[in-house]
DOSESE-393674 format. One record per residue (C-alpha): residue in one letter; x, y, z; residue number from 1. Coordinates in steps of 0.2 Angstrom, whole numbers. Example, Ala and Ser with C-alpha at 12.3 -4.5 7.8 and 13.67 -1.06 7.14 Angstrom:
# residues 2
R   residu       u       v       w   num
R        A      62     -22      39     1
R        S      68      -5      36     2
# end
This chain:
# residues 424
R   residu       u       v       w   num
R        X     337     595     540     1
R        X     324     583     537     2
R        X     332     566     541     3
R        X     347     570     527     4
R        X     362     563     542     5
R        X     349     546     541     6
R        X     348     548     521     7
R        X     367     551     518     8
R        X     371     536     531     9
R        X     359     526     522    10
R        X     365     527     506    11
R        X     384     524     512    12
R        X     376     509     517    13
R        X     371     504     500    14
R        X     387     508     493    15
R        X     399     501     506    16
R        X     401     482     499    17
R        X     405     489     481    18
R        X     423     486     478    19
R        X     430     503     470    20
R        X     447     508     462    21
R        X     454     522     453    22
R        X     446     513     435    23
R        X     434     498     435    24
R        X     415     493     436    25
R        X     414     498     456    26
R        X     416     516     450    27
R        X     404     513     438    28
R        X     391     507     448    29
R        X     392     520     462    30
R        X     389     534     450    31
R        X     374     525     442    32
R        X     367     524     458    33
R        X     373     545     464    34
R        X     363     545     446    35
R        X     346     540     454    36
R        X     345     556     461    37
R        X     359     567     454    38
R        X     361     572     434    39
R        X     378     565     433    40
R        X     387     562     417    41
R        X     398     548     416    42
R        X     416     552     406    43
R        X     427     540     401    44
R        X     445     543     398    45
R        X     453     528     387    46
R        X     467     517     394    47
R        X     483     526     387    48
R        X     479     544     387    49
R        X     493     557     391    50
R        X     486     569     406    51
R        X     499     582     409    52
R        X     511     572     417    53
R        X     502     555     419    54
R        X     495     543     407    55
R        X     480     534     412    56
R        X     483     517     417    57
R        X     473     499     411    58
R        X     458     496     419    59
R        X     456     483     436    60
R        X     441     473     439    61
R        X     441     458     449    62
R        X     427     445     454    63
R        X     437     435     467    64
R        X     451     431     475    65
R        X     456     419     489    66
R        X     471     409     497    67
R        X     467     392     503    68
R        X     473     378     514    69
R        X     467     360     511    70
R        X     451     370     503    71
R        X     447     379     517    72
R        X     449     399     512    73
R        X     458     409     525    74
R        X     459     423     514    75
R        X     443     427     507    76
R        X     438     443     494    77
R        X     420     437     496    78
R        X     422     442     516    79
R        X     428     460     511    80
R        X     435     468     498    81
R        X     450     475     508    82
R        X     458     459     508    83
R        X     463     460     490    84
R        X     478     475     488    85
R        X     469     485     474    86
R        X     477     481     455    87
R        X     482     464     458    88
R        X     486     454     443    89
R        X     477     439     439    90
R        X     485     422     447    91
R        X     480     406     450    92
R        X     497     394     458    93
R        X     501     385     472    94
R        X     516     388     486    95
R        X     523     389     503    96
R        X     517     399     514    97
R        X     538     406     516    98
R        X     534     410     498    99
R        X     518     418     500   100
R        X     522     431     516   101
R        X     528     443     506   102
R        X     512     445     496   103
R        X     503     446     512   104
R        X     501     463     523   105
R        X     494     468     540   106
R        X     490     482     549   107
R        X     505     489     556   108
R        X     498     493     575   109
R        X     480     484     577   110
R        X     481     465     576   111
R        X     462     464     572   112
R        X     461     477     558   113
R        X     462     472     538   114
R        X     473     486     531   115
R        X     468     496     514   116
R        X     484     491     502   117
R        X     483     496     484   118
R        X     496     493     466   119
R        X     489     505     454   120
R        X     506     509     445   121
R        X     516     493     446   122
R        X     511     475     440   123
R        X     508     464     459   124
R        X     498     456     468   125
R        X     494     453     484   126
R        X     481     451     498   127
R        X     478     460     516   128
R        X     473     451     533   129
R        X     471     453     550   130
R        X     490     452     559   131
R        X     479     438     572   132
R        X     474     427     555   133
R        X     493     427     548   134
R        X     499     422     566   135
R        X     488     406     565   136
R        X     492     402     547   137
R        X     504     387     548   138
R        X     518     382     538   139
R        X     512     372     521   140
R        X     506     372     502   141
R        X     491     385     500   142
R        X     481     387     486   143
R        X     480     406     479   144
R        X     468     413     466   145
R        X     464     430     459   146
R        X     451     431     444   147
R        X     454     449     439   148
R        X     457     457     423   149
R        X     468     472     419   150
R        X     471     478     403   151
R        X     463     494     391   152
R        X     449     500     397   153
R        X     443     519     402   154
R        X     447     529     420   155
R        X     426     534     423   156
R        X     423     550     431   157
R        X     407     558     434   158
R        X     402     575     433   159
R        X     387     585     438   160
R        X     382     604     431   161
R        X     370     613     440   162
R        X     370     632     429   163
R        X     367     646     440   164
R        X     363     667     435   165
R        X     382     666     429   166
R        X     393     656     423   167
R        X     407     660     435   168
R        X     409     642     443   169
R        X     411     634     460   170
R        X     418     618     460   171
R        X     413     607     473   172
R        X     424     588     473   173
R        X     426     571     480   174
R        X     436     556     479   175
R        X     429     540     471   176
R        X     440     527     472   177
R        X     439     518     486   178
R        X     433     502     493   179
R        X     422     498     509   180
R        X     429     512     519   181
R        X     418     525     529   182
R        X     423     539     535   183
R        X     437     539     521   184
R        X     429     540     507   185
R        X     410     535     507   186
R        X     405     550     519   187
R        X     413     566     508   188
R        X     405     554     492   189
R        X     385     554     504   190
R        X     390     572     507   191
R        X     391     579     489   192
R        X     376     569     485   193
R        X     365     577     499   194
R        X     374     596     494   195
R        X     371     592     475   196
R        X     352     588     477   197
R        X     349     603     488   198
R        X     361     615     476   199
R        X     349     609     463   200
R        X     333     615     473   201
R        X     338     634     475   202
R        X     341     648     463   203
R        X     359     650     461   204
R        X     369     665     459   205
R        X     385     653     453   206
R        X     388     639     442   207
R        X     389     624     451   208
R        X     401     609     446   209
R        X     401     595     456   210
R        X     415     581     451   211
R        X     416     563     456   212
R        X     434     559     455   213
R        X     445     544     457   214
R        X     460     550     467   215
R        X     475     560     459   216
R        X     473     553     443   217
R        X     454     558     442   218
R        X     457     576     447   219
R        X     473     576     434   220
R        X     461     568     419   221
R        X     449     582     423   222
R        X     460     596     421   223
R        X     468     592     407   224
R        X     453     588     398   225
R        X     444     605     405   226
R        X     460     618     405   227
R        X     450     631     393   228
R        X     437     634     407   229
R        X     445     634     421   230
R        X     446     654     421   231
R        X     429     653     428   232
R        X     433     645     443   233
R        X     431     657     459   234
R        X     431     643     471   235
R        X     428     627     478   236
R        X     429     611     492   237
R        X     436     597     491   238
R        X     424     586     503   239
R        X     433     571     512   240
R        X     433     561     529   241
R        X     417     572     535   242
R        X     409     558     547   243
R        X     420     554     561   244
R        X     419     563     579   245
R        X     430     577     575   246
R        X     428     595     575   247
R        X     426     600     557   248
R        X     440     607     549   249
R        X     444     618     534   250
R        X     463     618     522   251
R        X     468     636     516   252
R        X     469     635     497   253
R        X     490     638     491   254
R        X     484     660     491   255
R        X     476     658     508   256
R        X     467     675     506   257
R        X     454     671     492   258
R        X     436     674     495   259
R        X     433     655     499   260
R        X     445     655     510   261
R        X     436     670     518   262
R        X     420     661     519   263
R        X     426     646     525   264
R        X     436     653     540   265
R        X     420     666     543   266
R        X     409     653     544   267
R        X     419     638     554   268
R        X     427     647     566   269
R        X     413     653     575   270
R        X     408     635     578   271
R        X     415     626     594   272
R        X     432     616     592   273
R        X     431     620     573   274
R        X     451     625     565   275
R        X     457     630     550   276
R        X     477     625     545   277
R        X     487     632     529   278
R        X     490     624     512   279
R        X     502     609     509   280
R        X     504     600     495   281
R        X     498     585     504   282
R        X     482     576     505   283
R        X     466     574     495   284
R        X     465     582     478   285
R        X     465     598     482   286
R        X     483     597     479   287
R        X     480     593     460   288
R        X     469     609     458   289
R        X     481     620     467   290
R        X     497     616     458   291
R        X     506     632     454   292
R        X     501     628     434   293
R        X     480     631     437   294
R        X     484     639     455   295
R        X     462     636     457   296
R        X     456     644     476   297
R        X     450     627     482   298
R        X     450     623     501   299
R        X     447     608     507   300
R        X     434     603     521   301
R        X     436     587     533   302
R        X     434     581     551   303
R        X     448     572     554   304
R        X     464     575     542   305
R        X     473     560     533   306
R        X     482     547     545   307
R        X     473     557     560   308
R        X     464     547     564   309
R        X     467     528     569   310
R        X     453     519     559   311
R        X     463     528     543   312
R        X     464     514     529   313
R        X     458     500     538   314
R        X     444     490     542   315
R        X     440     499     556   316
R        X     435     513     543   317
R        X     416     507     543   318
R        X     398     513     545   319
R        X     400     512     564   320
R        X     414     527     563   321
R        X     403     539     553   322
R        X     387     545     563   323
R        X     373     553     555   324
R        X     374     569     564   325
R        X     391     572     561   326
R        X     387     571     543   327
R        X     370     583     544   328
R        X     382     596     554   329
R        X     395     593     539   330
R        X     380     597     526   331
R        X     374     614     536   332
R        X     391     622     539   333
R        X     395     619     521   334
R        X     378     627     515   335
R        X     379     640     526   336
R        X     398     643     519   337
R        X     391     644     501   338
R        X     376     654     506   339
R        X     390     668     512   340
R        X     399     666     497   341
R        X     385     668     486   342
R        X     381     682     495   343
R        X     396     689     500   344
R        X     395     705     485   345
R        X     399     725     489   346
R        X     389     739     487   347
R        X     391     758     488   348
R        X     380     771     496   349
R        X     369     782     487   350
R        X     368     796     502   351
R        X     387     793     511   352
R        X     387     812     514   353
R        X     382     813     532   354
R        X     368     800     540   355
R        X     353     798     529   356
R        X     339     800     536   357
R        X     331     783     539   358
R        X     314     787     547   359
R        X     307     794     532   360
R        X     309     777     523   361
R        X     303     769     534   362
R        X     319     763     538   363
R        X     318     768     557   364
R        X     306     767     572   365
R        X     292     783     572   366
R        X     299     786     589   367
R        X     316     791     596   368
R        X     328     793     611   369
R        X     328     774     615   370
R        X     343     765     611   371
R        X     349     758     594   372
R        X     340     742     589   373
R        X     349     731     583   374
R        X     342     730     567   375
R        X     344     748     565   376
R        X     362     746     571   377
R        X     367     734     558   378
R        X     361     744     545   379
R        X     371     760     550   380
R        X     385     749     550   381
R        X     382     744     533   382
R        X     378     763     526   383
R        X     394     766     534   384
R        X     406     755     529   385
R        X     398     752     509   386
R        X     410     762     501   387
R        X     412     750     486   388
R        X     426     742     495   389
R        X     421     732     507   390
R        X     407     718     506   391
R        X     394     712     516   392
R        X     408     699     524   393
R        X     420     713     529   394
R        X     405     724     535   395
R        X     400     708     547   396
R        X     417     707     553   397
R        X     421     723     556   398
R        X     405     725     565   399
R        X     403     709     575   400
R        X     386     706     567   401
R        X     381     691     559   402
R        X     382     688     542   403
R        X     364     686     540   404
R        X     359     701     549   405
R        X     371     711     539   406
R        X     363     705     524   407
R        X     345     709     528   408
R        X     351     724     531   409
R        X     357     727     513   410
R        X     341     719     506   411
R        X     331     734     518   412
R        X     344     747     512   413
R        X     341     743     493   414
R        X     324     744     494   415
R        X     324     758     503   416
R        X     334     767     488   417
R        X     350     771     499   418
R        X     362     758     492   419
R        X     366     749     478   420
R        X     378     733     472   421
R        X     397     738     465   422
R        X     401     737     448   423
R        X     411     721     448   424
# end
């Protein structure tokens, strides 16, 4: 893979001490830098704006934030952005620490670890810090600052259209919105960097889309700015939590049976450990794109799930969780599960009456009475089975063959003159 589990690590590197929210300059500045190397148009949905059932909120951006004892900061954004709850309101006051607990929260299990805490939809504020730091904290006057600003602005999403032979789409997603954490969201955001720059080197039977999103209200802005296209949607993967030390593991869209599902389950489940589990309507966004109103065949692909993983939403979510060949083996599988959707098309067979014969084609070794090749085996397989029903994925199934094998057999049997593609 030429390095690309060092490249996508490195550039979560670059992109870790940005301080990202669902709106706000972070987001910004992590799709100009996706930019670099990716085509992505930025969009801007104003503060305000009706999206089905939400309304966009005011936009957050904050330069510091502290709390203070004697001038000393025991709380300190400039550390790390995680100890600021996302969407605080501006304040600068002074009180007793009795006063101030409430605003201040901790990791429920881990006394070392900074929880991820965020405010997007009511006016607060508050910081996070390490349960060991609030132990030490004794009682007295502190000294609390936020300089933030929240107020109209624009919700930034970024959006990336690589045009294949068709305009039948596949949309290919990611969360955007969060701050110096790993595995949760930085490595599905390296991921769909990596996939966009290789999608952009090959010919392409689909449309790709790829989408930049901030959570739930991202995916939400997009649809209902993009509702009189979305009938050429034949699927996608939503890409999150990709880098961590689990197996991989794919989420049935809500139909469970489409052909992305196919190909996802095709190609994972023949790699050790791997699972598939069924829809629910929780999780990342693939939960906006397959509510009953647009019903859009998108699965999703992780390692570990949300929350199953202890590092979830924490500090403990950083660049030493993700390893780079956990994101390289995260970048093939998905190729190779587009590769099968690409290619997963069915054709018919120009001399079904009986066994054509191959030898005369050039289709079949100048000399018999050996046992079937296996070459020659998988394109039997293939005359047999091409009925106009079936595709080259059912034909790899059904015969045990690999789905690559199969499919050089088509390319042998169309050239050959004895099979053609279905009418769609």
């Amino acid at each position: 893979m030429n390095g690309s589990g060092e490249r996508m690590h490195a550039f979560m590197g670059e992109l870790f001490p940005i301080c990202r929210s669902i709106t706000g300059d972070g987001v910004r500045e992590t799709l100009r830098k996706i930019g670099e190397r990716l085509p992505v148009e930025m969009h801007e949905v104003p503060s305000g704006t009706q999206v089905l059932d939400w309304t966009v909120p005011d936009e957050w951006n904050i330069s510091d934030a502290y709390v203070a004892r004697d001038g000393a900061r025991v709380v300190d954004y400039a550390e790390s952005n995680l100890h600021i709850v996302s969407y605080s309101e501006p304040i600068r006051t002074s009180m007793r620490l009795s006063e101030l607990l409430p605003r201040l929260h901790v990791h429920e299990t881990e006394p070392r670890w900074v929880p991820y805490r965020t405010s997007y939809y009511s006016r607060t504020w508050g910081f996070c810090l390490a349960r060991q730091v609030l132990d030490e904290l004794e009682d007295g006057e502190y000294d609390v600052e936020i300089e933030s600003t929240l107020g109209p602005g624009s919700l930034t999403y970024g959006e990336v259209v690589l045009p294949g032979k068709s305009q039948r789409e596949v949309l290919l997603t990611t969360h955007v919105c969060h701050p110096s954490l790993a595995n949760d969201n930085l490595s599905g955001i390296a991921l769909l960097w990596e996939l966009g720059a290789r999608l952009a080197e090959r010919e392409r039977r689909f449309t790709y889309r790829l989408l930049f999103l901030p959570g739930t209200i991202g995916s939400i802005s997009w649809l209902a700015r993009n509702e009189h296209h979305l009938g050429d949607v034949v699927g996608g993967l939503v890409l999150a939590c990709v880098g961590d030390a689990a197996p991989l593991c794919y989420k049935r869209t809500r139909r469970g049976d489409t052909p992305i599902d196919r190909a996802a389950q095709y190609v994972l489940l023949r790699k050790a450990g791997a699972r598939a589990i069924d829809f629910v309507p929780w999780g990342w966004d693939e939960r906006q794109f397959n509510s009953p109103g647009f019903d859009l065949p998108m699965g999703c692909i992780s390692r570990s799930r949300e929350e199953e993983f202890p590092e979830y939403h924490s500090s403990a979510d950083d660049l030493a969780l993700v390893q780079p060949e956990q994101l390289a083996d995260a970048l093939t599988t998905i190729g190779e599960i587009l590769d099968v959707f690409e290619e997963d098309r069915r054709y018919v067979n120009l001399a079904p009456r009986g066994e054509p014969q191959l030898g005369r084609r050039g289709l079949y070794p100048p000399t018999g009475g050996a046992a079937a090749r296996e070459e020659q085996l998988a394109m039997l397989w293939t005359l047999n089975q091409s009925d106009g029903t079936r595709s080259v994925l059912d034909v790899a199934q059904r015969s045990g063959f690999a789905f690559a094998d199969i499919r050089h057999a088509v390319d042998r049997l169309v050239e050959g003159g004895l099979l053609t593609e279905a009418e769609s």
